[in-house]
ZAKOLKE-633529 format. One line per field, with one value per residue (C-alpha): residue in one letter; chain; x, y negated, z negated. Coordinates in nm, 3 decimals, padded with zeros to 5 digits. Layout:
N
r <- (A / ...)
c <- (A / ...)
px <- (X / ...)
py <- (Y / ...)
pz <- (Z / ...)
This chain:
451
r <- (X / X / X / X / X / X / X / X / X / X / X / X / X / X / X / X / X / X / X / X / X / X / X / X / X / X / X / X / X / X / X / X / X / X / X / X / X / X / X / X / X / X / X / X / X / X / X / X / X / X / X / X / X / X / X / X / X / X / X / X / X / X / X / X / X / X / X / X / X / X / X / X / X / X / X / X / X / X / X / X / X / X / X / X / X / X / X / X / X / X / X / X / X / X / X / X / X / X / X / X / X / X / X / X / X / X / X / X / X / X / X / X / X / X / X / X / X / X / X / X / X / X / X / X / X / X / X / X / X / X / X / X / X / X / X / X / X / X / X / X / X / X / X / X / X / X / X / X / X / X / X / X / X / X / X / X / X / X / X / X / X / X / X / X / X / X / X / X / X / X / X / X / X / X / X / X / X / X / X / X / X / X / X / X / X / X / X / X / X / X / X / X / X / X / X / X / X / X / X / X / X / X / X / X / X / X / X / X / X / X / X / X / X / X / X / X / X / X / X / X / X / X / X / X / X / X / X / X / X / X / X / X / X / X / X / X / X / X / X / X / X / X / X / X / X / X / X / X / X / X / X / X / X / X / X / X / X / X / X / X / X / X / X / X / X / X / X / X / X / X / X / X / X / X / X / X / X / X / X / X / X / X / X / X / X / X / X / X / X / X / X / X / X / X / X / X / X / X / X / X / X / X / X / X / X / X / X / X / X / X / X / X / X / X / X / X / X / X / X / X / X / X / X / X / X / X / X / X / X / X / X / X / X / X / X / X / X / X / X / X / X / X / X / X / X / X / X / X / X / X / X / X / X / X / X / X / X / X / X / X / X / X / X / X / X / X / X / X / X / X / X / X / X / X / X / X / X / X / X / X / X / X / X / X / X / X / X / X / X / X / X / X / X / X / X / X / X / X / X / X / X / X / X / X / X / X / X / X / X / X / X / X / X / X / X / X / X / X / X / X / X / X / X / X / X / X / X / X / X / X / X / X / X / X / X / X / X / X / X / X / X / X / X / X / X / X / X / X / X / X / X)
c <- (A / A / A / A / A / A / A / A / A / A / A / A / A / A / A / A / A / A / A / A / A / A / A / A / A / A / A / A / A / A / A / A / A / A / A / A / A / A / A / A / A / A / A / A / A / A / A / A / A / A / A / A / A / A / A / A / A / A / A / A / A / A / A / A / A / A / A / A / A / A / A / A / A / A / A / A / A / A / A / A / A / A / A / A / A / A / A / A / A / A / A / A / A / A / A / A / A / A / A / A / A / A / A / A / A / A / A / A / A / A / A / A / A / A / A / A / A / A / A / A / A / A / A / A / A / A / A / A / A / A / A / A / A / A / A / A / A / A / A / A / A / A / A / A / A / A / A / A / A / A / A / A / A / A / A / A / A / A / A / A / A / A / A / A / A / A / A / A / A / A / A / A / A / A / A / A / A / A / A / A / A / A / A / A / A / A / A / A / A / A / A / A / A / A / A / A / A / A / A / A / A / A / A / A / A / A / A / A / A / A / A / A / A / A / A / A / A / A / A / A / A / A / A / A / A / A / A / A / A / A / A / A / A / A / A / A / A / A / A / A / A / A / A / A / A / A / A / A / A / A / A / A / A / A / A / A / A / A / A / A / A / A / A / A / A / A / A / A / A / A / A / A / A / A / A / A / A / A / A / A / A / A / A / A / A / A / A / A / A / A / A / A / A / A / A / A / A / A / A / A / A / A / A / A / A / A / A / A / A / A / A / A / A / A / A / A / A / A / A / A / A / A / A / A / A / A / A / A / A / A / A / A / A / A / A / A / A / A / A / A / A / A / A / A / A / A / A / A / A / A / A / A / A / A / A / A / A / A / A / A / A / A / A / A / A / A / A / A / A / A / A / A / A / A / A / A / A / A / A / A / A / A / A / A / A / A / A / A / A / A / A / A / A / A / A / A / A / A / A / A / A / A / A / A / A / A / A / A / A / A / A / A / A / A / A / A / A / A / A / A / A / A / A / A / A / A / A / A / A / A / A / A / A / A / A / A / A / A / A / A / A / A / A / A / A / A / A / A / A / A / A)
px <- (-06.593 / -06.359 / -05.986 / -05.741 / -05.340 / -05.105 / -04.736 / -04.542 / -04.176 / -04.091 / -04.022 / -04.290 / -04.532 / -04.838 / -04.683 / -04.675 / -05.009 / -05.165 / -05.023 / -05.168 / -05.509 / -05.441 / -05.407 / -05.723 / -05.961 / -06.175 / -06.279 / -06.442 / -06.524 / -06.704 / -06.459 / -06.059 / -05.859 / -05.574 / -05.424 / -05.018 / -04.849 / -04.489 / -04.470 / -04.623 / -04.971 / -05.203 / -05.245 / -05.595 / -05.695 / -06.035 / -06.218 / -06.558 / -06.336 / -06.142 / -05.796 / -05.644 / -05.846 / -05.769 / -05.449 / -05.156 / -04.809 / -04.964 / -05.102 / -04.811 / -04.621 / -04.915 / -04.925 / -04.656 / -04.492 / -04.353 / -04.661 / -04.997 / -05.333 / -05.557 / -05.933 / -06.094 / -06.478 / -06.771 / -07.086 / -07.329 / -07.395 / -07.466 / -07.493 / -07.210 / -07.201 / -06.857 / -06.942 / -06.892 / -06.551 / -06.284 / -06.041 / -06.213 / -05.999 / -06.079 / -05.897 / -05.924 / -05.669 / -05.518 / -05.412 / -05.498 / -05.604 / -05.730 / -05.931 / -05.968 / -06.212 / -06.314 / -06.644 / -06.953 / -07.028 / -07.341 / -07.423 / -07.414 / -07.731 / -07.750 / -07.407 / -07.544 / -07.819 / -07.629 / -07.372 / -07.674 / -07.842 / -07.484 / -07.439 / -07.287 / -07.307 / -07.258 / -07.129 / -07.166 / -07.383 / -07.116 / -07.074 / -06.685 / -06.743 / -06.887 / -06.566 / -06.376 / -06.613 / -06.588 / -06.201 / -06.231 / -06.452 / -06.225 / -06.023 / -05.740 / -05.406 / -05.253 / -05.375 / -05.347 / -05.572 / -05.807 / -05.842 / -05.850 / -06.112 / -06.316 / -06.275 / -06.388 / -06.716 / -06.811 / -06.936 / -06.906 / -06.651 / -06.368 / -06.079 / -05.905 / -05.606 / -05.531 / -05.301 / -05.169 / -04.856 / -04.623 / -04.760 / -04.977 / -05.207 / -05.372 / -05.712 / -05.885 / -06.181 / -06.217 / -06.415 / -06.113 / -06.447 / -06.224 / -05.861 / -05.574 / -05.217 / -04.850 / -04.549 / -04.214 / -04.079 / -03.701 / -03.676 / -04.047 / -04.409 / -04.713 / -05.023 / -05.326 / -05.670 / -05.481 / -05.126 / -05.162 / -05.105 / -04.754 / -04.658 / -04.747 / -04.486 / -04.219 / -04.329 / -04.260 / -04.559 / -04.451 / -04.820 / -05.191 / -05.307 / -05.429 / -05.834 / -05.864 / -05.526 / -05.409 / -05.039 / -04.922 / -04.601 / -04.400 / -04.212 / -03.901 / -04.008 / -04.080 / -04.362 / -04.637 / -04.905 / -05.176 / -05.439 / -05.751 / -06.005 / -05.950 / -06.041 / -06.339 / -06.254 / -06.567 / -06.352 / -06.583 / -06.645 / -06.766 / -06.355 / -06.294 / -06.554 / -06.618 / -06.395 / -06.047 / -05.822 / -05.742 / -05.404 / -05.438 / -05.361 / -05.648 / -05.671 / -05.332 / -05.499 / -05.454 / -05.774 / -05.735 / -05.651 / -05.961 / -06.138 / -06.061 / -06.112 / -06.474 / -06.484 / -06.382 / -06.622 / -06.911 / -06.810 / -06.770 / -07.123 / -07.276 / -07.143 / -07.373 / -07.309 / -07.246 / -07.034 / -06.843 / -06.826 / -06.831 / -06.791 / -07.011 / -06.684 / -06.521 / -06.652 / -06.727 / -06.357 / -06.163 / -06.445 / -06.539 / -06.176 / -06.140 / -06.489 / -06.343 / -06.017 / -06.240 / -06.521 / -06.283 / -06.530 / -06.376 / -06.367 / -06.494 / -06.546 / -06.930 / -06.925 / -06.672 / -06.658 / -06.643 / -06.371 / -06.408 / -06.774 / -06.786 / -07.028 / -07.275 / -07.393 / -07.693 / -07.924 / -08.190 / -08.539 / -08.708 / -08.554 / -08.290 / -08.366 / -08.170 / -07.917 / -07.711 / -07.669 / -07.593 / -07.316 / -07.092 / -07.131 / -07.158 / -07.234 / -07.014 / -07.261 / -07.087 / -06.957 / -07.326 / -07.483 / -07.710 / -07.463 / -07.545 / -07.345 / -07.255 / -07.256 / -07.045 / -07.132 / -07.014 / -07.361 / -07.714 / -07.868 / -08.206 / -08.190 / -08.274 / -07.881 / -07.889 / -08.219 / -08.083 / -07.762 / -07.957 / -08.147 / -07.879 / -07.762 / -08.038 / -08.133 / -07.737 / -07.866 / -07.769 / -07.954 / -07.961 / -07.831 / -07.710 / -07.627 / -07.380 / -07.339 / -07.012 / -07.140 / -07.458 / -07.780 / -07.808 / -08.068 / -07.995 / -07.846 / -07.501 / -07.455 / -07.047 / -07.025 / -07.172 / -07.434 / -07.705 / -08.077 / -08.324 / -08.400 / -08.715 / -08.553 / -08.330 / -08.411 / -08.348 / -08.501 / -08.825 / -08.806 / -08.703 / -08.452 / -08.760 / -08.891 / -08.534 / -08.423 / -08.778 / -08.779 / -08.407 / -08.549 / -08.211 / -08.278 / -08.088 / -07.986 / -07.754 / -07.573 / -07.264 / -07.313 / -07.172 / -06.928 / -06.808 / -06.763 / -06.495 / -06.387 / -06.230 / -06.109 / -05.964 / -05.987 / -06.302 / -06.622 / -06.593 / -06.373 / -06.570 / -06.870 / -07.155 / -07.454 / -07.535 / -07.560 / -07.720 / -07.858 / -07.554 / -07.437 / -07.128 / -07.269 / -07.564 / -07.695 / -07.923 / -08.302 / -08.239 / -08.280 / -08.009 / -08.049)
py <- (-09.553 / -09.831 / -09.793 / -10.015 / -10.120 / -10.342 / -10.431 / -10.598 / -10.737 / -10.585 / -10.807 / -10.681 / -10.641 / -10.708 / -10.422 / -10.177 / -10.271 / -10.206 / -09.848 / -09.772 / -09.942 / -09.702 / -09.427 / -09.530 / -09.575 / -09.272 / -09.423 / -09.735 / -09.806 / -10.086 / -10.359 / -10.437 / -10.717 / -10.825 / -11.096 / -11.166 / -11.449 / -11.603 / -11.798 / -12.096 / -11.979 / -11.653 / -11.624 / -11.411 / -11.196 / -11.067 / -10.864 / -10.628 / -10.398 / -10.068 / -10.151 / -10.058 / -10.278 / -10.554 / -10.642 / -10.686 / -10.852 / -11.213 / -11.110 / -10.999 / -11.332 / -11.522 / -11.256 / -11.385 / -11.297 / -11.016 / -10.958 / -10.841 / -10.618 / -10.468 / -10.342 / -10.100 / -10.129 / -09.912 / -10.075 / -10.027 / -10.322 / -10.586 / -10.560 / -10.551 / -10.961 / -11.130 / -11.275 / -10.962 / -10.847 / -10.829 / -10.917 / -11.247 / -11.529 / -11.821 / -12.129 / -12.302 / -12.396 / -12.088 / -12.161 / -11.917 / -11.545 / -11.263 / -10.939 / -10.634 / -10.389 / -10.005 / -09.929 / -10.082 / -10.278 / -10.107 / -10.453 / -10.626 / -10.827 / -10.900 / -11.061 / -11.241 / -11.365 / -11.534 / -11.689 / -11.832 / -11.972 / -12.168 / -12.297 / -12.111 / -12.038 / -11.709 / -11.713 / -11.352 / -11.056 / -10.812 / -10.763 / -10.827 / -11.226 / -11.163 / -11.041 / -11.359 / -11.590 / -11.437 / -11.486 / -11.850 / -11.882 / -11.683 / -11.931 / -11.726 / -11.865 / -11.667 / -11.520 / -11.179 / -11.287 / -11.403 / -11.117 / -10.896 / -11.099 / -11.076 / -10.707 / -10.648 / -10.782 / -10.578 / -10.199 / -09.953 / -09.808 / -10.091 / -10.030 / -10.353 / -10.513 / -10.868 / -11.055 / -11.394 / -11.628 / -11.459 / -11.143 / -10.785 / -10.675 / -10.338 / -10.297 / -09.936 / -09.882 / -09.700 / -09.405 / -09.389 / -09.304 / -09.410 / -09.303 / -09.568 / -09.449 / -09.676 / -09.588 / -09.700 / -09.747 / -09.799 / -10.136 / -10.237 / -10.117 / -09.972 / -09.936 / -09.682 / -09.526 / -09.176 / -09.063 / -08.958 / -09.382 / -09.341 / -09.035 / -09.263 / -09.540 / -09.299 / -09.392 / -09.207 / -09.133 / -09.238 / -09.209 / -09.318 / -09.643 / -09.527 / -09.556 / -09.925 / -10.000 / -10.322 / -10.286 / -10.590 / -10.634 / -11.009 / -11.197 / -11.098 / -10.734 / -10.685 / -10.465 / -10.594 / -10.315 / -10.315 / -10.100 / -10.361 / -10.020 / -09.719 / -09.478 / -09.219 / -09.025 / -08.990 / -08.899 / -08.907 / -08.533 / -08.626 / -08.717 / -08.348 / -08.245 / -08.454 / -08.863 / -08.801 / -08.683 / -08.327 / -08.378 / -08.620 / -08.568 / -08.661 / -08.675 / -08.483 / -08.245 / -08.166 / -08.211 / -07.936 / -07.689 / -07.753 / -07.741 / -07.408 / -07.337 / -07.417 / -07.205 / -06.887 / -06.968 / -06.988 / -06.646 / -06.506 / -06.631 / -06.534 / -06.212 / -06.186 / -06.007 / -06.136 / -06.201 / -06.446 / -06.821 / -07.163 / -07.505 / -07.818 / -08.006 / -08.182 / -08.211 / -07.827 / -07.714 / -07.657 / -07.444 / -07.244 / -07.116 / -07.076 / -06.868 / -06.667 / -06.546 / -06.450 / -06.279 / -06.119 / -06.236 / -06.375 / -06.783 / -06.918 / -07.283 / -07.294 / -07.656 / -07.883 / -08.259 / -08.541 / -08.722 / -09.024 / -09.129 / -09.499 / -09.569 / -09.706 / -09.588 / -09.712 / -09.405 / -09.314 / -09.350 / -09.043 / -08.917 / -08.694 / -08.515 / -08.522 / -08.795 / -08.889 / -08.528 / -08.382 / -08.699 / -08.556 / -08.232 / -07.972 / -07.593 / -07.273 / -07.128 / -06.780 / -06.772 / -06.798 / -06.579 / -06.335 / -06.329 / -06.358 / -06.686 / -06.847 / -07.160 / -07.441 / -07.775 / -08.026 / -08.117 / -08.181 / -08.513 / -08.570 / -08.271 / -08.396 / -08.367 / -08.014 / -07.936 / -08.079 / -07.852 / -07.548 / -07.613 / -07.643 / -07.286 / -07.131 / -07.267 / -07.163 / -06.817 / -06.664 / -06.410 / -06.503 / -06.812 / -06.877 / -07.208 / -07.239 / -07.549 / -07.606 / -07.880 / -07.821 / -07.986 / -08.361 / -08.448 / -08.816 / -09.134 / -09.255 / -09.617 / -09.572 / -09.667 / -09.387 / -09.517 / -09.241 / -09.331 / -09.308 / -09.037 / -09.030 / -08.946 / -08.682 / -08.319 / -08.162 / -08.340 / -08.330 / -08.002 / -07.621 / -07.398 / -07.207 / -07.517 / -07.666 / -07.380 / -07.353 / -07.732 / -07.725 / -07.360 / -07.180 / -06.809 / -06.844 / -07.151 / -07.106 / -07.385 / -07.379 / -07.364 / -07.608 / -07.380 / -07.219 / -07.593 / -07.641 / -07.321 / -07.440 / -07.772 / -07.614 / -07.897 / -07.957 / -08.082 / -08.363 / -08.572 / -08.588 / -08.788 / -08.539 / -08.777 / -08.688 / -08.332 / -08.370 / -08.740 / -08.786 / -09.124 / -09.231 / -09.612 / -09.798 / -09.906 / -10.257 / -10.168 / -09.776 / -09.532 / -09.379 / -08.977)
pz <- (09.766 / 09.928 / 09.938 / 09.770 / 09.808 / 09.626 / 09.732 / 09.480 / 09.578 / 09.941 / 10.251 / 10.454 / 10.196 / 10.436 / 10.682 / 10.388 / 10.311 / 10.636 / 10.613 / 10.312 / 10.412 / 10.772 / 10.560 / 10.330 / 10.603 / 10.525 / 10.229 / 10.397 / 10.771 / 10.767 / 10.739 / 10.604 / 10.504 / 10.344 / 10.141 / 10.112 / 09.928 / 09.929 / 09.564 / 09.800 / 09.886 / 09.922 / 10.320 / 10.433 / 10.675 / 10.699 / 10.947 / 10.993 / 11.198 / 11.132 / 11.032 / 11.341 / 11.534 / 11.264 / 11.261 / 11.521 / 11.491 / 11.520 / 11.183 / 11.031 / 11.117 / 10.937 / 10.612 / 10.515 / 10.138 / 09.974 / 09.737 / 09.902 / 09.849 / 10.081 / 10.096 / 10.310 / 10.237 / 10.189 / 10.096 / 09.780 / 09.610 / 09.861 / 10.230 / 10.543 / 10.587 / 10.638 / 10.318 / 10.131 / 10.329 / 10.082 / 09.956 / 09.784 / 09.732 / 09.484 / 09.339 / 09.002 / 08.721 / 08.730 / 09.069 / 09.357 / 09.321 / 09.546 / 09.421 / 09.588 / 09.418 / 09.430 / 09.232 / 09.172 / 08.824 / 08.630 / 08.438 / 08.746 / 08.711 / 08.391 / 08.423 / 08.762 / 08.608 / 08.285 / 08.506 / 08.681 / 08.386 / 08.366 / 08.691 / 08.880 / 09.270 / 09.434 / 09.800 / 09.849 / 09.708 / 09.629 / 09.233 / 09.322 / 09.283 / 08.932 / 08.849 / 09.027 / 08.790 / 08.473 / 08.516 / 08.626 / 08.318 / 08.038 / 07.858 / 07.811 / 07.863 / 08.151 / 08.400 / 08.260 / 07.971 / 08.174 / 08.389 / 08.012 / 07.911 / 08.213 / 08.244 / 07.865 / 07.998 / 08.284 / 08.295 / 08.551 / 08.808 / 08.886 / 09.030 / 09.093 / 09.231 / 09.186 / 09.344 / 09.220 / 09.411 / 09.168 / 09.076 / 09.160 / 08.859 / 08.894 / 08.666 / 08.599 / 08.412 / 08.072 / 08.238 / 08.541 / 08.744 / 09.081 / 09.094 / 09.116 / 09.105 / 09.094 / 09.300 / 09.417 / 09.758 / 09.629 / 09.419 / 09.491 / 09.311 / 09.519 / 09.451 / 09.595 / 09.554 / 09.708 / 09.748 / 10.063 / 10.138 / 09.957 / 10.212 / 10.446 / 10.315 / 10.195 / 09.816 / 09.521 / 09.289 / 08.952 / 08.798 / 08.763 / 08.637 / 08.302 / 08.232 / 08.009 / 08.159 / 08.306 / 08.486 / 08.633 / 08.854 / 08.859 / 09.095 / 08.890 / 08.887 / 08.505 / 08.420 / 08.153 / 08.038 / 07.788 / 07.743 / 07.709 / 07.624 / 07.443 / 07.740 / 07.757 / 08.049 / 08.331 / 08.688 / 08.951 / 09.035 / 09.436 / 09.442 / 09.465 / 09.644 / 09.915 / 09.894 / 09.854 / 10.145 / 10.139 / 10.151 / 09.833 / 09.474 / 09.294 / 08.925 / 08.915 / 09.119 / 09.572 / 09.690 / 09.959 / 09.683 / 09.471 / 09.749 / 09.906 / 09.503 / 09.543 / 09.822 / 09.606 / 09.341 / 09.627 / 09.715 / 09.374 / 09.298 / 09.682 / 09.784 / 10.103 / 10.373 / 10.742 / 11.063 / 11.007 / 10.786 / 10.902 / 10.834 / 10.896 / 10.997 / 10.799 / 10.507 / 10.485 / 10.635 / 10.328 / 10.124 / 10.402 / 10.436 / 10.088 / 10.099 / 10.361 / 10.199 / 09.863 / 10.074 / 10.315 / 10.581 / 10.930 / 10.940 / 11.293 / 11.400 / 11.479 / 11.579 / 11.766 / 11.624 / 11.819 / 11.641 / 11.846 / 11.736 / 11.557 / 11.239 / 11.493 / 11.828 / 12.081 / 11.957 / 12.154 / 12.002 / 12.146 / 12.501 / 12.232 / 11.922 / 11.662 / 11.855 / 11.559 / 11.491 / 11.826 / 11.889 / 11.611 / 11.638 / 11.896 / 11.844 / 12.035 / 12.167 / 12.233 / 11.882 / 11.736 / 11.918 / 11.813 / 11.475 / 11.138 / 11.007 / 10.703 / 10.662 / 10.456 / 10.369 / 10.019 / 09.955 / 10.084 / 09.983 / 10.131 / 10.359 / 10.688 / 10.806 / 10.713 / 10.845 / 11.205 / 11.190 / 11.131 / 11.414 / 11.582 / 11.525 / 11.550 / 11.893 / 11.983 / 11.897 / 11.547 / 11.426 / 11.068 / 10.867 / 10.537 / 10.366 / 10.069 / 09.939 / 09.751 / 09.469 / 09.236 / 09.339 / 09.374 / 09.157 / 09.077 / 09.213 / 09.181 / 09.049 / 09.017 / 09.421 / 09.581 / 09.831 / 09.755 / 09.775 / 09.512 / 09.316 / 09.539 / 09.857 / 09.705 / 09.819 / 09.500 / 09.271 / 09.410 / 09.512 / 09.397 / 09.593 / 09.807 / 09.911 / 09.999 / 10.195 / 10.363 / 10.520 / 10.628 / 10.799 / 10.657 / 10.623 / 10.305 / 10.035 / 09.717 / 09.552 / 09.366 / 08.982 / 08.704 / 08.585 / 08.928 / 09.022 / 08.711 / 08.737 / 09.100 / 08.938 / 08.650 / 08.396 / 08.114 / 08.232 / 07.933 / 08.096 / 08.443 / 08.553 / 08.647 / 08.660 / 08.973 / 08.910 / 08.588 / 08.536 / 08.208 / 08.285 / 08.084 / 08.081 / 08.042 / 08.402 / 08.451 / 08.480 / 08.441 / 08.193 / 08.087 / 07.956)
């Protein structure tokens, strides 16, 4: 996933940009940082923290500029090192540039592997710094052409934002497989990965950054465009179903809507009869109401979540089953009871998640147990920067619906069909990625087969 946000041309550019990377943070927990510049000199500030645990008003005083980007990150290629903590910053004749980078490069080793055979030294193992080196080694005249040339060369899911001493340039793939939108907060540009960052700010949504589209902002606010790539739409389908805020527009669509959407086509396709529906919170909150207003069945909370529990906890190794579970979630006891539940989740990758909750309930006391899943199958692994394991460790593709539903020990198993799923989004499947649903991947990926 990762969030990204770009300030161009506002005095407190590295404020605005903490905001948006506050608002952001659900799309990457593992670190945040963020670069500024004043026409001088880019100023950086990186940390494997949260963002609200790093930055304070010392910070601000040293951001200083009225151009900036930000980067909340979530991991795929590479590991969590400082190393890889973005943004990246690197100097050459083209004088100083940051990049800050949503995706994850399908050519990625291939390219590593030719820069190698030229020289060249990697100081981190994210596919970002491929990206940094191509542009160092494009001989384009301005920076814009260099950053054209470099992006011509790379495949995969990039969302980008670039930040030079004079200027912001925002970068979106052909496919648009991660969103990226422009704004304005009166005379100055924003960019975002969501809108719900610009509600944060007060900005106005003017529009996306269009797929094969390079926007870039200047120091004396004119706007240069070019589409680099004619664009072959593949959005990111796990956007709606599971990444994007609900209170986000997301590929001109609100997230919560389609969600609750997905809901109604679970309960067009299920009609099953029982006590009451519920969530696994959060990522199940949104379909289970929407369920629950098509089905006319009652919607309960059957779990309580711990809002307060970091990526990483002391777990123990035996003394508690199911630790990891059991710290997030808690089940109401007196609501399960001896009732026969419904339950809601976005998806079920290797299984052993859902296997725990349904333990859960059962050993709360319901009677019998149900469990809708409001995406198709996951049959295949996602190399557009989803961090999904092999096709080996996922449930589904090793395994048919009986023997799904029989080790998660669910009474019950149906998943949401194709079609029901873009019936709730209400656009054509053709201009979505689906390879994880069906194994269709809209580029060529190093050392895979492509169907």
């Amino acid at each position: 996933m990762c969030g990204i946000f770009g300030v161009a041309n506002h005095s407190e550019a590295s404020n605005l940009t903490y905001l948006g990377l506050y608002a952001l943070q659900h799309r990457g927990q593992e670190s945040a940082g963020i670069v500024s510049s004043d026409g001088e000199d880019l100023y950086k500030i990186r940390k494997r923290k949260q963002v609200s645990d790093s930055f304070d008003e010392k910070s601000f005083a040293f951001l200083k500029g009225d151009f900036s980007i930000g980067h909340v990150r979530y991991s795929t290629t590479g590991g969590n090192s400082y190393t890889n903590v973005q943004p990246f910053q690197a100097s050459g004749k083209f004088g100083k540039l940051a990049i800050a980078h949503n995706g994850n490069l399908t050519n990625y080793f291939s390219l590593k592997s030719k820069l190698e055979d030229k020289g060249v030294i990697f100081q981190s193992t994210s596919d970002t710094e491929i990206i940094l080196h191509l542009v160092a080694q494009s001989e384009g005249k301005s920076i814009f052409d260099k950053i054209e040339d470099a992006v011509k060369k790379i495949d995969g899911a990039f969302s980008l934002m670039f930040l030079t001493k004079d200027s912001v340039i925002a970068v979106r793939d052909p496919q648009g497989f991660r969103p990226l939108i422009m704004g304005k907060v009166n005379n100055s540009y924003v960019f975002s990965s969501e809108s719900c960052a610009f509600d944060l700010i007060g900005a106005e949504y003017i529009r996306e950054v269009e797929p094969g589209e390079i926007v870039e902002v200047s120091r004396d606010g004119k706007i240069n465009t070019k589409t680099y790539h004619k664009p072959t739409p593949a959005n990111c389908v796990f956007e709606h179903v599971y990444f994007g805020r609900p209170d986000s527009v997301i590929f001109s669509e609100t997230a919560y809507e389609v969600r609750k959407n997905l809901g109604r086509e679970l309960a067009k396709e299920n009609k099953i009869d029982a006590d009451f529906v519920i969530p696994v919170p959060d990522s199940g909150n949104f379909a289970a109401l929407g369920y629950s207003e098509e089905s006319k069945i009652p919607f309960e909370f059957g779990f309580i979540r711990n809002h307060y529990v970091g990526r990483t906890f002391i777990e123990p190794k035996q003394s508690i089953r199911g630790f990891g579970v059991k710290v997030k979630l808690n089940p109401v006891k007196e609501t399960l009871k001896g009732k026969r539940v419904i339950v809601i989740d976005d998806s079920i990758v290797r299984g052993t998640t859902s296997k725990k909750i349904i333990k859960m309930i059962r050993d709360a006391g319901a009677k019998e147990i149900t469990l809708l899943i409001s995406s198709p199958p996951f049959i295949k692994p996602c190399f557009y920067g989803i961090d999904t394991p092999s096709e080996a460790e996922l449930i589904a593709a090793n395994h048919s619906m009986k023997e799904i539903c029989n080790y998660i020990e669910a009474d019950h198993l149906a998943y949401l069909s194709m079609d029901g799923m873009f019936r709730a989004i209400k656009k054509d499947s053709k201009s979505f990625c689906t390879a994880c649903f069906t194994g269709k991947y809209p580029t060529p990926v190093d050392g895979h087969t492509m169907l």
